[in-house]
Structures are given as C-alpha cells and as structure tokens.
C-alpha positions as CSV (number, residue, x, y, z in Angstrom):
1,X,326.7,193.6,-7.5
2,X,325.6,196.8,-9.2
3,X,322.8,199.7,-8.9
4,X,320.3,201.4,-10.9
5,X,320.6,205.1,-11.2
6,X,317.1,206.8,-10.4
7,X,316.0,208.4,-13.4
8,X,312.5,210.1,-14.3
9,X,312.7,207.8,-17.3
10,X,312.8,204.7,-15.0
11,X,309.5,204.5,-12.4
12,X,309.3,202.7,-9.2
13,X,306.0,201.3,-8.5
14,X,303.8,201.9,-6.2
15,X,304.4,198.7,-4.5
16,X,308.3,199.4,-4.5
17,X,309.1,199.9,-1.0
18,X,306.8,196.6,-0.1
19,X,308.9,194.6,-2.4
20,X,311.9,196.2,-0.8
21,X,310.8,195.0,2.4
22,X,310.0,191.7,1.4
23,X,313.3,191.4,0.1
24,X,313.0,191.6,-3.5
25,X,316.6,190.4,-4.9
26,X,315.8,191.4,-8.7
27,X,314.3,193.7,-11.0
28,X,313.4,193.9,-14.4
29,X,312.7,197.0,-16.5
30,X,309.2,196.9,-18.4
31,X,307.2,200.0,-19.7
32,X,309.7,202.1,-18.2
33,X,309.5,200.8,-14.8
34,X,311.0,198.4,-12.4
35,X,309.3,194.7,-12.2
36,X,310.4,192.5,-9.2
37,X,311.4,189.2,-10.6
38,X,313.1,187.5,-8.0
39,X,313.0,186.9,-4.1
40,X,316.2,184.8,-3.6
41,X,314.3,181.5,-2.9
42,X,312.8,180.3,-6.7
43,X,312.0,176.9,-5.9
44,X,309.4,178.4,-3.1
45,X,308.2,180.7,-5.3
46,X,307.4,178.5,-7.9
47,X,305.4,176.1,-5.1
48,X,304.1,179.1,-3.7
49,X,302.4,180.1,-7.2
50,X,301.4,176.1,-7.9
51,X,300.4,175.2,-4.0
52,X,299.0,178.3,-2.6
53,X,299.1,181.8,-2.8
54,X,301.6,184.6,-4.6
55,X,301.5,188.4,-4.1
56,X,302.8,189.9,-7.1
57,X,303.9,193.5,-8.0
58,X,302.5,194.4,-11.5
59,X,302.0,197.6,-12.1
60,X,304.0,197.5,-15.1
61,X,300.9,196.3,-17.0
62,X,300.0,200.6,-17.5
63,X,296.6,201.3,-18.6
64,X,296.3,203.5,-21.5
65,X,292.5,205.2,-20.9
66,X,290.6,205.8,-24.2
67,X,287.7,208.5,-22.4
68,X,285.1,210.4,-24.4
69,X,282.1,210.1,-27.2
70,X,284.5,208.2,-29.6
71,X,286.1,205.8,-27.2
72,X,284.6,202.6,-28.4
73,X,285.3,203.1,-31.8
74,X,288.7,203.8,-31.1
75,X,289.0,200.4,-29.2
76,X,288.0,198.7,-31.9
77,X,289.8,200.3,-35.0
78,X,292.7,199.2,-32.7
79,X,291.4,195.9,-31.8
80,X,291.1,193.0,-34.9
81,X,288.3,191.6,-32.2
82,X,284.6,192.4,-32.1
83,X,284.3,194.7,-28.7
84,X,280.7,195.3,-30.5
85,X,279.1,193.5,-27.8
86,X,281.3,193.8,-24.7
87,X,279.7,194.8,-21.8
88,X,280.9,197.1,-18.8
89,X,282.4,195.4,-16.7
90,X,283.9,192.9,-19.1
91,X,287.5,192.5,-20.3
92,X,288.7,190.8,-23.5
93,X,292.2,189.8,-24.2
94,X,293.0,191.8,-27.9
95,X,296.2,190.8,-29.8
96,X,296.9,194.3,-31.2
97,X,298.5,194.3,-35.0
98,X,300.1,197.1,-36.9
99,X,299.3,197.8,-40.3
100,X,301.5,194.8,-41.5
101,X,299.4,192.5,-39.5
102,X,302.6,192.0,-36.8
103,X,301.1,192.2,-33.3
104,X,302.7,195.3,-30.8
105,X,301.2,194.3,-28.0
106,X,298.1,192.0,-26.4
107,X,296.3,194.1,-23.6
108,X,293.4,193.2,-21.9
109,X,290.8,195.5,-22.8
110,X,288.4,196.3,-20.2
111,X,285.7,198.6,-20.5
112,X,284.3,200.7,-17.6
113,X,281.8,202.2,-19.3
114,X,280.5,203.3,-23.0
115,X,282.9,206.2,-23.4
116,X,285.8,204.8,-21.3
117,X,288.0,201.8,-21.6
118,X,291.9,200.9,-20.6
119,X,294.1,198.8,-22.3
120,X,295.9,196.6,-20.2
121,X,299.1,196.4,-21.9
122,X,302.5,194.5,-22.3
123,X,305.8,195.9,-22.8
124,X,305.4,198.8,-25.5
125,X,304.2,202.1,-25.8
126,X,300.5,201.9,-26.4
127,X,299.6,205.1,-25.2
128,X,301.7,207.2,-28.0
129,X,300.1,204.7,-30.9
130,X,296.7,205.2,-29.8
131,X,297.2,208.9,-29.5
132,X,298.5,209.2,-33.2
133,X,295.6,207.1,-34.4
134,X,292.9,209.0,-32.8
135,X,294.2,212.2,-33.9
136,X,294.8,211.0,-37.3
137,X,291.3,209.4,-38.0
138,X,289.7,213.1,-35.9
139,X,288.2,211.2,-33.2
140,X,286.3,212.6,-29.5
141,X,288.8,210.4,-27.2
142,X,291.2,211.5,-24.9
143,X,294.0,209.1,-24.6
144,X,295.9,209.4,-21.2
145,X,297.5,207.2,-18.7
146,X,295.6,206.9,-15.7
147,X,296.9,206.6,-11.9
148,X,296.0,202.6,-12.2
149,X,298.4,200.2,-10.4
150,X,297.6,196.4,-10.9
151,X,298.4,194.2,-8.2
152,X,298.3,189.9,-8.6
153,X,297.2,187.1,-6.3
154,X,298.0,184.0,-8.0
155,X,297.9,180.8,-6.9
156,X,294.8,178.1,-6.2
157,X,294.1,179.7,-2.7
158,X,294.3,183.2,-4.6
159,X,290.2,183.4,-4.6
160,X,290.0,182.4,-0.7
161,X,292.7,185.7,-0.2
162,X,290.5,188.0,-2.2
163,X,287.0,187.0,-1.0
164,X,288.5,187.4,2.5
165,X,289.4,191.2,1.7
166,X,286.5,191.8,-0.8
167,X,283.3,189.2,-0.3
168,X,282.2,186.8,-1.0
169,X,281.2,188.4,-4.6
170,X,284.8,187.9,-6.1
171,X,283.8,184.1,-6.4
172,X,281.2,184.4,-9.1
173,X,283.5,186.3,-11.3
174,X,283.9,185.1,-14.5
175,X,287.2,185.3,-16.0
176,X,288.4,188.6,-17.1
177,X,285.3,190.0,-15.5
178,X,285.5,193.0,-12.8
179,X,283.8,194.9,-10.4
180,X,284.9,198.3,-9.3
181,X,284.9,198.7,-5.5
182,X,286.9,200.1,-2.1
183,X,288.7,198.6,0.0
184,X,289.2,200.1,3.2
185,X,288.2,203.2,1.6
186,X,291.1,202.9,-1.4
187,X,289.8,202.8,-4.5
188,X,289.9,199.5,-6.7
189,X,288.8,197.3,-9.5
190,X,289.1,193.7,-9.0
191,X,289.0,191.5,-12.2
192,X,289.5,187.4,-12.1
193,X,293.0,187.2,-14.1
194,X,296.4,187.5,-14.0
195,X,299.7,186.1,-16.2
196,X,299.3,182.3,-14.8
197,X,297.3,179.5,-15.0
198,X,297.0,178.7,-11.7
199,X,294.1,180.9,-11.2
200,X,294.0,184.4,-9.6
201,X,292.8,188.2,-9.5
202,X,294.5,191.1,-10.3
203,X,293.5,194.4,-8.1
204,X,293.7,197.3,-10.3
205,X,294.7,200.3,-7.6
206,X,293.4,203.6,-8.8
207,X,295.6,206.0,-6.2
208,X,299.0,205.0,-6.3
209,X,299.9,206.8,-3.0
210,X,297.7,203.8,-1.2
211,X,300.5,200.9,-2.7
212,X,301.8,199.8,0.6
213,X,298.8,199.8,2.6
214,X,296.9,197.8,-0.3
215,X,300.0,195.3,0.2
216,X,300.1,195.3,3.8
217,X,295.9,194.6,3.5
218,X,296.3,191.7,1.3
219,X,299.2,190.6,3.3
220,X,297.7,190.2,6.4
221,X,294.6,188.4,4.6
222,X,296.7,186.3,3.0
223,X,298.5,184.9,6.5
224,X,296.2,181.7,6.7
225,X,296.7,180.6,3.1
226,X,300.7,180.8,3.3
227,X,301.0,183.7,1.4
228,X,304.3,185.1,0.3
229,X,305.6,187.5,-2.6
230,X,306.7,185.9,-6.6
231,X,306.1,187.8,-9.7
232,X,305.2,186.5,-13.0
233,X,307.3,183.0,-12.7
234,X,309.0,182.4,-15.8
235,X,309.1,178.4,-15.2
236,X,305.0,177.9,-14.8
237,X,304.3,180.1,-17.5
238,X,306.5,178.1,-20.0
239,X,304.9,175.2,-18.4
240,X,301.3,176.8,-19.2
241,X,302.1,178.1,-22.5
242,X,301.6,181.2,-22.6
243,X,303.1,183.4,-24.2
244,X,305.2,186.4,-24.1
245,X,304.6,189.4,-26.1
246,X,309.0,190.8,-26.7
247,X,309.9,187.8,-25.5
248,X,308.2,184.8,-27.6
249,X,307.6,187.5,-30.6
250,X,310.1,189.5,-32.9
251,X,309.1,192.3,-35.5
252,X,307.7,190.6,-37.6
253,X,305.2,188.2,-35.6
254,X,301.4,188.1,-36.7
255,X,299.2,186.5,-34.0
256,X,299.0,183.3,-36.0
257,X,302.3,182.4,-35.5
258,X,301.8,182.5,-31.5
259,X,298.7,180.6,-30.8
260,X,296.6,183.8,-30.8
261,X,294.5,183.3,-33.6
262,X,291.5,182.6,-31.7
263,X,291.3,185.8,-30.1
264,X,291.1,187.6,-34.0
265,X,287.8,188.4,-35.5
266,X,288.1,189.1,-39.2
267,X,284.9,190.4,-39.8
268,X,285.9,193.4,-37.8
269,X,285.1,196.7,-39.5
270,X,287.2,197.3,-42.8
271,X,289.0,200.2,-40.8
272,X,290.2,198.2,-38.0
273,X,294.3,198.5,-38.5
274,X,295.5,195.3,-39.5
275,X,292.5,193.3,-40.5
276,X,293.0,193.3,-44.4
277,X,296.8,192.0,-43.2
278,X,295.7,189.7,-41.4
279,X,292.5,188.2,-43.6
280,X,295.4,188.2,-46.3
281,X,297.5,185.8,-43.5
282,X,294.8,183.6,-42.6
283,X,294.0,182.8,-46.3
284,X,297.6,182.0,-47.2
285,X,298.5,180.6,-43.8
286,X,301.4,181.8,-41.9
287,X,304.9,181.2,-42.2
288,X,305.8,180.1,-38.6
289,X,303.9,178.6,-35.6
290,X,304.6,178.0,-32.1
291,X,305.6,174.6,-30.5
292,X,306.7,172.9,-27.7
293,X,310.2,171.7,-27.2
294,X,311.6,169.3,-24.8
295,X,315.5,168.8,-24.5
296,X,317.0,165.8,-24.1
297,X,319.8,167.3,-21.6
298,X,319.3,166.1,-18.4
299,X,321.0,169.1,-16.6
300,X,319.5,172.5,-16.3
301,X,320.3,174.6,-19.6
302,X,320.6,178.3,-19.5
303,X,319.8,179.8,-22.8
304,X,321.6,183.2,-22.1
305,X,319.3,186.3,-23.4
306,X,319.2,186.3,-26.4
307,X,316.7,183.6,-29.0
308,X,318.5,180.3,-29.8
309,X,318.3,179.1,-33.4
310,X,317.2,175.7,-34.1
311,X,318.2,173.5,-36.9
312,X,316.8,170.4,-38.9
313,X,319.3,168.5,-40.7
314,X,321.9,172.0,-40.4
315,X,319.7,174.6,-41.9
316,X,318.6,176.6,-40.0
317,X,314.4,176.1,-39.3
318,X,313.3,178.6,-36.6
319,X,314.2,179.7,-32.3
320,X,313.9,178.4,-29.2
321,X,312.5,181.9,-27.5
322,X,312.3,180.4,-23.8
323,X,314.4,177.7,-22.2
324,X,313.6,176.7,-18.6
325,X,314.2,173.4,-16.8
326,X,311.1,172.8,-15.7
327,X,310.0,171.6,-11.7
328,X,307.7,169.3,-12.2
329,X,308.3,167.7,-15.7
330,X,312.3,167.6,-14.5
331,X,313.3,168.4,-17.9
332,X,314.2,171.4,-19.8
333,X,311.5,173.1,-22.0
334,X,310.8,175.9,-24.3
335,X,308.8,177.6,-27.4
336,X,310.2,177.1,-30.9
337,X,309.1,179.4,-33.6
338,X,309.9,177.7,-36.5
339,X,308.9,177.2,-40.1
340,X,305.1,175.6,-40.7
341,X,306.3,172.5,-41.7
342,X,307.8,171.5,-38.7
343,X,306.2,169.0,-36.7
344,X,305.2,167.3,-33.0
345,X,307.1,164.5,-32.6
346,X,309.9,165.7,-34.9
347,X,314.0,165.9,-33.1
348,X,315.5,168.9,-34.1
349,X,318.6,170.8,-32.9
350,X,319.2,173.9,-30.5
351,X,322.4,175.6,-30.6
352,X,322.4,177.2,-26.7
353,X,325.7,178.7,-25.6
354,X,327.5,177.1,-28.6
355,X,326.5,173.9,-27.6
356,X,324.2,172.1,-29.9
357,X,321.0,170.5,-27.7
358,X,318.9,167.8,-29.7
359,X,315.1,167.9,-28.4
360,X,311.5,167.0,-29.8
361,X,308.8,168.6,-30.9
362,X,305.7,168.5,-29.1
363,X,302.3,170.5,-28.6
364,X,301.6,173.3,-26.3
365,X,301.2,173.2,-23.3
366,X,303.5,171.4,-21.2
367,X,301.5,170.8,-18.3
C-alpha cells in the first residue's frame, strides 16, 4: 500500500468524498487531479457500464472558458474544424494540432453562447496554450478556468437515470447537444456524451461545493436501474475503439494517424494553427495509422505501462499502445500504431514483458 501527499498541485474533485464513500480503491492523476479508476470489483463494473447504469467521477475533463467579443475566433484559430456554423447549445469534438500538425489534445467544444465557449479537454494544459495564442494574435477573450465539474452516467439505462432527475427533455438530445438547467436548485448543463459507447450524459456541475449532493441526487435516481460507481473502463473503450489522447498518441501524432481525420476541416481559415501542416499531411498521407490487434495468447496479458513495440519479420514496424483481455471477445486486444503499410489480416509480433506475443491485424472496432 502507499499514499498520496496532498498537494495544491494535486486537486481532489468535487466528487472526492462520494467516491471515497463508495469505496474507490484507485486513482489516477489527470490535469492535475485525482481520477477514480477502480472500485475493487472490475468484472461488475464492466457489466455495470454494458448492462445498466455507471456513475462516474469526471471532473478531470477541466473546461478552459474562452469569454468575450473575440471568443469565436479564438475557438476556431485553435480548432482545424469549421465552428462557423455551430450553434449554442451545440458541442463538436475538435482534434486540436500544434503548429507541426501533431494533435495536444481533442476537447469537446461547446458553445454557450456567441462570446463564450469551453473546451472540454484531455490530459494537457489547454488553458496556458490558449492564453498565449490569444495574447499573441491581440484578441478580446478572456481565457480562464471556470468552477465546471463533469459528472458521467454511462450505460444503456443512462438516459432512463437522467430523464428521471431532469425530464423527460434529456431524451430528444442529440449527441453532444446540451441544455443548461438546475437541478434542485444546483446549477447544470446536461449534454448527451461521455468517453463510452454504450450511450450516456455527462452533467457539467457549475458550483463545485454542490459535488456530493449532485451524487447523492443521481444516486438515489439511479436505484431502480441498478446503478453503481465505474470510471472511464479501459476494457469497453478498447473494445469501442476509441481512442486515448497520451495514451494511444506520442509527440509526434497528427490526427490522421488515430482515426480522427473526419473530425478536420481543411478549408478552415489560413490562420487556424496547424491547418497548412496538416493540408501538407493529408496530400502526402501519413506515416502511421491505427489498427486493431488481436493476440493469439489465450491468457490475460499485462502490457506493463509503457508502449510495446511490434515487429514484422524482426524490424521493428510500430506499438501496441493498449493491451486488454477483453470480456466479451475472451481474447486479448489492443491499438497498434504502426507504419502505413501494414495491413488487416496481417500476423505480426508484440514484444510485452520480454515475451514476444504473435497477433493479427484487424480493423477498428472490436465490438
């Protein structure tokens, strides 16, 4: 056993105690807070996420809040996706790219009005690299981090959980769509999405001192529908394919190589950062691309924490960035990011733990 030293640079959520007393068992760190991960039973949790109903702790996705006269142009120099037409009340997933064309980060970008959006974001700092780029190109935004705490029901009886504590409305939300609202006088915005594919909401709090009761609220709703806690589950997300920005991508990653090429627009503005990269990318093709990969070990593999280079023939051809045995294919799976000419159907080697696993090739996703 061991214990994590409070530090200011380390945040508990406002959903901490809950998790405590649900009897979280594990924590990671992301955006310089603590994520539950675990809740000592995985197998339920998984069947929880796939059968029913999950509560999740999320408010590790941090909104960086672009607010003022400039605020939609700032979105969309940072976005390589037309936001020309997004409406309030509308989010839109938006691979962000540096100037190489490598993507830091893939928020959700929803805007609340003309002259304010948030970026929902992954695991990197957002909020300083918007900062610089406003003040660079003299824009009217203030960039901030707001007092907004997401909060996930996941699961096929997500929707029943939600319209229970929210309407009826919640059900003619299209994905990524919100509403802002109360909830027994706490104030909200409830948008149709969430890191699964199992269907969901996530329930943006916007005063983090109301965490537990929001819990306990959804909680109690939740009762009929066999509701429990989970967090983002590492198995059905593999299983999904979806990816995971730091953990699927290095530093050198353009959104073509992940599957994320549909979300680019590259007729975006000239001055949107990254667009020339990536028009230059899409022209020439990338490099790398993302498959599937299905061992041939029988046995649950555990691929440690770090990437696990794959081989064709001894040279070395790409990574296996995820490994998981999977519940309902009964077979270990994972991403390979590995050179273009690589191909479904084609048995390539894994070294994992110094042991070399042969597997095949195969599209995304699993399941």
């Amino acid at each position: 056993m061991f214990s994590i030293t409070p530090s200011a640079r380390l945040r508990p959520s406002p959903f901490f105690e809950a998790t405590l007393a649900e009897g979280v068992t594990a924590f990671t760190t992301y955006n310089h807070m603590l994520m539950p991960t675990a809740y000592g039973d995985p197998a339920a949790e998984y069947w929880r996420l796939i059968e029913g109903v999950s509560q999740w702790d999320v408010a590790v996705e941090r909104q960086v809040q672009l607010r003022g006269p400039d605020a939609a142009r700032l979105a969309q120099i940072l976005a390589p996706r037309d936001l020309s037409r997004q409406q309030a009340g509308q989010g839109k997933y938006v691979p962000l790219c540096d100037h190489r064309g490598v993507l830091i980060n893939d928020p959700i970008c929803l805007k609340l009005a003309d002259d304010l959006f948030w970026l929902s974001i992954a695991d990197s700092n957002i909020w300083f690299w918007a900062s610089s780029i406003a003040a660079e190109r003299g824009l009217r935004v203030e960039v901030s981090e707001p007092d907004v705490s997401p909060m996930a029901l996941q699961g096929p009886r997500a929707e029943d959980v939600v319209a229970a504590v929210c309407g009826e409305w919640v059900r003619s939300l299209k994905y990524f769509w919100f509403r802002e609202t109360t909830i027994d006088g706490i104030p909200v915005v409830v948008q149709r999405s969430g890191w699964s594919k199992q269907g969901g909401f996530e329930i943006y709090l916007r005063q983090g001192s109301e965490g537990n009761r929001l819990w306990a609220i959804f909680k109690e709703a939740g009762r009929p529908y066999g509701i429990g806690p989970g967090g983002p589950n590492w198995c059905e997300r593999v299983e999904s394919g979806l990816i995971s920005y730091g953990g699927d991508t290095d530093g050198g990653t353009n959104p073509f190589e992940v599957r994320m090429g549909r979300y680019l627009d590259l007729e975006v503005p000239d001055d949107t950062i990254g667009i020339t990269a990536l028009r230059r990318i899409a022209a020439e093709g990338p490099r790398r691309h993302t498959l599937g990969m299905i061992l041939d070990a029988g046995d649950p593999v555990s691929p440690g924490f770090l990437w696990n280079p794959i081989f064709r023939e001894g040279r070395k051809v790409g990574d296996l960035t995820n490994c998981i045995f999977s519940y309902r294919l009964r077979k270990n799976i994972g991403f390979a990011l590995i050179d273009r000419d690589c191909a479904i159907g084609e048995r390539l080697q894994a070294s994992i733990g110094g042991v070399m696993q042969t597997g095949t090739l195969t599209d995304l996703p699993f399941i």
